[in-house]
TIKOLVO-768205 format. One line per 3 residues: number of its first residue (from 0); for each residue y negated, z, x negated of N, C-alpha, C. Coordinates in steps of 0.02 Angstrom, whole numbers, padded with zeros to 5 digits. Layout:
N
NUM = Y:Z:X:Y:Z:X:Y:Z:X  ... .
! end
This chain:
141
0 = 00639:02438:01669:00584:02411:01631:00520:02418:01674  00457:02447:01637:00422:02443:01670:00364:02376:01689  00313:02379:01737:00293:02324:01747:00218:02300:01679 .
3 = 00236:02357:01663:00184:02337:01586:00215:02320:01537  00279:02317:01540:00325:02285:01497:00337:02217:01487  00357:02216:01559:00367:02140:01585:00308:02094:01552 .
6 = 00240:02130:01587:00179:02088:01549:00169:02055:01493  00197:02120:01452:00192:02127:01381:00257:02063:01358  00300:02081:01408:00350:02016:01347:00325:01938:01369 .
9 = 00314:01931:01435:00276:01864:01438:00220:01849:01400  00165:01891:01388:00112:01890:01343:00143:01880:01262  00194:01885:01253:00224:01881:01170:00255:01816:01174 .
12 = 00294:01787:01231:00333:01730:01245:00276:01680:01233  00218:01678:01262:00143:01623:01278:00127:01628:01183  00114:01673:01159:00105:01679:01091:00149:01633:01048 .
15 = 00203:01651:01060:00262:01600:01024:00230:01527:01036  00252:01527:01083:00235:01439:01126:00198:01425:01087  00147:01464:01099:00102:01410:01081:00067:01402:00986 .
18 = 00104:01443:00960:00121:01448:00875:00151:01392:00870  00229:01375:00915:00253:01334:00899:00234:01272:00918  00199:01257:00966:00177:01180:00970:00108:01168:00914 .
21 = 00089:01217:00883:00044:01201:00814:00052:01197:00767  00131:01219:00781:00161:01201:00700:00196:01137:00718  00216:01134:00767:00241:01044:00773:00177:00993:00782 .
24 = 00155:01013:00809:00091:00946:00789:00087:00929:00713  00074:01001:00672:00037:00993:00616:00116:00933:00575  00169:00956:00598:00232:00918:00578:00213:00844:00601 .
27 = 00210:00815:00659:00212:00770:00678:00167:00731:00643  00093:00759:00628:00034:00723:00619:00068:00725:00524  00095:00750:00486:00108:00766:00418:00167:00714:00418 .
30 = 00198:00708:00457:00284:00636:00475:00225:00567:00496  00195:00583:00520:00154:00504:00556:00107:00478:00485  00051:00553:00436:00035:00522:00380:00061:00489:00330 .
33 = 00139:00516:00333:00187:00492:00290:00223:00424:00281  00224:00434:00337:00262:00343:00363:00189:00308:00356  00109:00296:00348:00057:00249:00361:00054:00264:00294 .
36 = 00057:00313:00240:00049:00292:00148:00116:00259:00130  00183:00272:00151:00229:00224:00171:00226:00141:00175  00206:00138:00216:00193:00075:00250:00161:00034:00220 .
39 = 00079:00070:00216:00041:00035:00160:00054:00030:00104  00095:00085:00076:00110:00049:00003:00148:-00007:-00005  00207:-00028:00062:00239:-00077:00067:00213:-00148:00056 .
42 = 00146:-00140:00112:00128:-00198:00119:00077:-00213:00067  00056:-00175:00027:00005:-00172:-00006:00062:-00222:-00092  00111:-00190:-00105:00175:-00203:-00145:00192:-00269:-00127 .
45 = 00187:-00284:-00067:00224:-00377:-00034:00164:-00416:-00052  00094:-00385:-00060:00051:-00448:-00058:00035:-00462:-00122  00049:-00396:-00173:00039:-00406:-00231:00088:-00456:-00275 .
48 = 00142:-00463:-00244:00193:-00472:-00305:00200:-00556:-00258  00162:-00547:-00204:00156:-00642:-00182:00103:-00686:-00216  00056:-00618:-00242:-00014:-00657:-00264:-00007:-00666:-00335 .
51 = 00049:-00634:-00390:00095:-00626:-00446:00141:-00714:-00442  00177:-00702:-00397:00233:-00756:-00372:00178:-00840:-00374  00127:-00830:-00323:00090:-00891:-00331:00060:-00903:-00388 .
54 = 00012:-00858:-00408:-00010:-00858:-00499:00033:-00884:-00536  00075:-00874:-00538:00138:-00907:-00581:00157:-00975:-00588  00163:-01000:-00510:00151:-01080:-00503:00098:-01129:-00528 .
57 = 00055:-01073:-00568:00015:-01134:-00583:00009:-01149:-00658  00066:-01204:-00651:00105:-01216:-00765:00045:-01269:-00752  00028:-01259:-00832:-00007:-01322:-00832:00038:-01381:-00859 .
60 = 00019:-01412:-00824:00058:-01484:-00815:00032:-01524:-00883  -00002:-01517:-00911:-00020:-01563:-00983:00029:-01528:-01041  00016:-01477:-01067:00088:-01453:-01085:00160:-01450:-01073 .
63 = 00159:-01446:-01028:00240:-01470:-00967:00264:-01519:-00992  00222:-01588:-00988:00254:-01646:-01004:00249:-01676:-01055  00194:-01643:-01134:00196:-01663:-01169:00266:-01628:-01209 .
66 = 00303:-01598:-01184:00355:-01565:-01202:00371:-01510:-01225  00313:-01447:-01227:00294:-01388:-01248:00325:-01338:-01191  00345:-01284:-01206:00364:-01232:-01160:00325:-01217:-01101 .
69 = 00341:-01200:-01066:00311:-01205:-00979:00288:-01122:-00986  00222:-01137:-00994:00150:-01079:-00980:00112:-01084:-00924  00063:-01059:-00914:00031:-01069:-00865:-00040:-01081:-00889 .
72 = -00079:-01127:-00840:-00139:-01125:-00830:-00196:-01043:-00826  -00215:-01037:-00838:-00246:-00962:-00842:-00288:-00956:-00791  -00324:-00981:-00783:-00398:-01029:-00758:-00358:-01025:-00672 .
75 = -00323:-01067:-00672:-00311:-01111:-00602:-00260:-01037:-00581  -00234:-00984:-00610:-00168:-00944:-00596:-00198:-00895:-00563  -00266:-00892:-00615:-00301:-00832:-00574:-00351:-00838:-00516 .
78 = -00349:-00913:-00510:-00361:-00923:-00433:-00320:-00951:-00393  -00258:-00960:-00391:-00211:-00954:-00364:-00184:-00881:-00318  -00192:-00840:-00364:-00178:-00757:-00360:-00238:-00735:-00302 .
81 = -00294:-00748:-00320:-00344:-00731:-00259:-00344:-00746:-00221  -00329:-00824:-00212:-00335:-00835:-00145:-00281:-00829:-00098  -00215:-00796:-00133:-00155:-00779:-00097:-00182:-00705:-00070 .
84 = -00228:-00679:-00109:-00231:-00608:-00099:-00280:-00606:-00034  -00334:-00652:-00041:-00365:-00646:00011:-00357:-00696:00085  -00291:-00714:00067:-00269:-00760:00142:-00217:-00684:00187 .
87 = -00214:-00634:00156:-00168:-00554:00178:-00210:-00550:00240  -00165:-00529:00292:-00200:-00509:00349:-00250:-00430:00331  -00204:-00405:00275:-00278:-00335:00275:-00316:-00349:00210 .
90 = -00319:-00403:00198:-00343:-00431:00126:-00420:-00372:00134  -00446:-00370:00190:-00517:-00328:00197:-00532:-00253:00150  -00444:-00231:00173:-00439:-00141:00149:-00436:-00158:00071 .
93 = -00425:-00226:00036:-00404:-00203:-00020:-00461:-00183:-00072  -00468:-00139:-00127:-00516:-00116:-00150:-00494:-00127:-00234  -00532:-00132:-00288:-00508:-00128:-00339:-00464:-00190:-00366 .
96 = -00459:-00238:-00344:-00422:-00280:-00377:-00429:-00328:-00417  -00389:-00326:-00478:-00413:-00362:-00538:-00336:-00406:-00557  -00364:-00464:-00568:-00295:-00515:-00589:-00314:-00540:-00642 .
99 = -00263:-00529:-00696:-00271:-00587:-00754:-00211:-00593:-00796  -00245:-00667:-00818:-00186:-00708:-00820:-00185:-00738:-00915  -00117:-00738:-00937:-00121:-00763:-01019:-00086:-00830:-00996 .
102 = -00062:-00855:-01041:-00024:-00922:-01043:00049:-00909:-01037  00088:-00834:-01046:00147:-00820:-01046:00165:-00769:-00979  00110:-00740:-00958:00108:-00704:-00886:00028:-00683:-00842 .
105 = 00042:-00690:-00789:00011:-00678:-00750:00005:-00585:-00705  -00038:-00541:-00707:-00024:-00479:-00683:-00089:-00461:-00625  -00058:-00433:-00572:-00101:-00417:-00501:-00100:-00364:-00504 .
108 = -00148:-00315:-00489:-00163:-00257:-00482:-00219:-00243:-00425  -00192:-00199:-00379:-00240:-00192:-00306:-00234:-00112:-00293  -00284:-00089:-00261:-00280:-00037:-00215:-00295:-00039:-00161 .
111 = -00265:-00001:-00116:-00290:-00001:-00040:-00296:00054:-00006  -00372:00095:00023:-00385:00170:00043:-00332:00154:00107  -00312:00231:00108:-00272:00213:00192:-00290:00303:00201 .
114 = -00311:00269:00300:-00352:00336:00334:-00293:00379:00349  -00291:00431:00335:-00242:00488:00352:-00274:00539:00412  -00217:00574:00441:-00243:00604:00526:-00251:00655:00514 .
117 = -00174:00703:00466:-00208:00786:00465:-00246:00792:00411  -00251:00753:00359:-00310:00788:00298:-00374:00778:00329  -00395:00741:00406:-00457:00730:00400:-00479:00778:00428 .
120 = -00430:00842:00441:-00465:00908:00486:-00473:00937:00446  -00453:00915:00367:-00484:00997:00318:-00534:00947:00252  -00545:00910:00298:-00611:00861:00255:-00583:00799:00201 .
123 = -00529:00789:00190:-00521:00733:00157:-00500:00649:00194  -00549:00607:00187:-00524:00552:00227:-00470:00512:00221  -00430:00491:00160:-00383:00457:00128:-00364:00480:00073 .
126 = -00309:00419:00061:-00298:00433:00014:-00283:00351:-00022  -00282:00347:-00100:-00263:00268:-00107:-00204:00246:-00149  -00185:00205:-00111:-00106:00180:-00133:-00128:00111:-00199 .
129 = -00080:00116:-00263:-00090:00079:-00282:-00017:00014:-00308  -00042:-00038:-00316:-00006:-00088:-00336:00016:-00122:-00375  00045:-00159:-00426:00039:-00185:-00487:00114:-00245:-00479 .
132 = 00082:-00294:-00489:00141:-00362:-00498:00127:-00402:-00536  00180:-00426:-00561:00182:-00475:-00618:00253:-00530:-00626  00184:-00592:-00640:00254:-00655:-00649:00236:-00692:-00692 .
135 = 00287:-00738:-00713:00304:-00756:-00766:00323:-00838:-00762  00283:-00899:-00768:00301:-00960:-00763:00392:-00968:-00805  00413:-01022:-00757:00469:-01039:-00789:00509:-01110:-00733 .
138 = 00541:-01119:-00771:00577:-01191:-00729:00612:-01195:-00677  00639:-01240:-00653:00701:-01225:-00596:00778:-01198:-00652  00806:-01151:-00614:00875:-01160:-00620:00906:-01218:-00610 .
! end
C-alpha cells in the first residue's frame, strides 16, 4: 500500500467520525425533545384533571340538604379550578386556559408552550401541549 493510500483511508475514517457523531447528536437532541413534550404533557395532564378534581368539590350545599341531587356550585367550582391551577409549580408556562363549570360538570382546559433544542436550529421555538379534564360532583361511596 502506498503512503497516499494510507492518507487517503485515514482521511475517509475522520469523515465517517465525524458524520457519525452528527447524526447522534441530532438523535440525542430529537430523544431529549421527546422525553420534555413527554413530560410536559404529563404534568401539564396532572394539573389539569386536579384543577377538574377540586372544581368538583364545590356541591352547593343549599341544594345538598334541601334534598335535591348533588350539583355543583358554578360560581365557587370555577374558582376552585383556578386557584388549584395557579397554586402548580409551572402554573407561569400555562397559556390558554379556560374553565367552566354547569351544575352537572365541571371542564379544564390548558395549554402549555414547551422550549424544544433541535427545532430551535431550523427556527422553530416550541411547540404546545394541550390538556382537557373533567369532573363530575357526586357523593361518598
Amino acid at each position: 500500500m502506498s503512503p497516499f493510500r494510507r492518507d487517503e483511508a485515514g482521511f475517509s475514517m475522520v469523515i465517517w467520525t465525524m458524520s457519525l457523531a452528527v447524526v447522534l447528536f441530532a438523535v440525542i437532541y430529537l430523544v431529549t425533545d421527546t422525553w420534555r413534550l413527554i413530560a410536559a404533557d404529563r404534568a401539564l395532564s396532572a394539573a389539569v384533571d386536579a384543577a377538574a378534581a377540586a372544581g368538583a368539590n364545590a356541591i352547593d350545599e343549599d341544594s345538598y340538604r334541601a334534598g335535591a341531587n348533588v350539583r355543583l356550585d358554578p360560581a365557587r367550582a370555577e374558582a376552585l379550578a383556578r386557584q388549584s391551577l395557579a397554586e402548580q409549580d409551572d402554573a407561569d408556562q400555562f397559556v390558554g386556559v379556560t374553565v367552566s363549570a354547569a351544575p352537572d360538570q365541571i371542564t379544564v382546559a390548558a395549554d402549555r408552550s414547551v422550549q424544544l433544542l433541535l427545532l430551535r436550529f431550523i427556527g422553530e421555538s416550541g411547540r404546545l401541549v394541550h390538556a382537557e379534564g373533567q369532573g363530575t360532583p357526586r357523593t361518598s361511596p
